[in-house]
N, C-alpha and C positions, 0 to 999 in steps of 0.2 A: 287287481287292476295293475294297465303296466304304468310307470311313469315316465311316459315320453322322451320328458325333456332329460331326464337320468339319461336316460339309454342315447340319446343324441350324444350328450356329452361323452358319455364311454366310446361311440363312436369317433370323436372329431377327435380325441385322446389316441386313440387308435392308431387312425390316421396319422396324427403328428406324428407320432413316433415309428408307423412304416415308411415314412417320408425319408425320415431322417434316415435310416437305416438304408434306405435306397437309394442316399445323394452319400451317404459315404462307402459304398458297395459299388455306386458309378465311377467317384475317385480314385479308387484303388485299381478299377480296371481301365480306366482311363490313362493312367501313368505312361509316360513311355516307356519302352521297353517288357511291359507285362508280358504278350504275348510270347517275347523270347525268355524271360526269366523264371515264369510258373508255369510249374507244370499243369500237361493241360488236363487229368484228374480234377485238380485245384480249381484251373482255368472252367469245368463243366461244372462246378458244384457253383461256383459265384454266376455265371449263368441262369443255372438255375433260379439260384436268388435273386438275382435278380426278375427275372420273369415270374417268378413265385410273387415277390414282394410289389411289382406293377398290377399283378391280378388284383392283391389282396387291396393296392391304392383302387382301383377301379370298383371293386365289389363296394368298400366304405364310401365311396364317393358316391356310388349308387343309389345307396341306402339312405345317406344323408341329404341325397337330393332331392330325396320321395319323403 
């Protein structure tokens, strides 16, 4: 059997911490001057992660909300 309230909790844990990860991925690219001083390799990969890390806020939030 599963137990729910476990697996919420590893959820909303989850969550916290792709939160976190995605408000200090937005500060970095937020700075002034990023666009001129990283290259834009770099500049694609935080990108990414950033969109990777919004998916995976949206999936937990999904789940959590069912």
């Amino acid at each position: 059997m599963i137990d729910l309230d476990a697996e919420i909790a590893k959820c909303q844990k989850k969550l916290g911490l792709a939160r976190l990860n995605l408000e200090k991925l937005q500060k970095v690219v937020s700075q002034p001057g990023y666009e001129d001083t990283v290259p834009t390799n770099v500049r694609l990969v935080n990108e990414d992660k950033v969109l990777c890390r919004f998916i995976c806020n949206l999936m937990l939030w999904l789940i959590h909300r069912n």
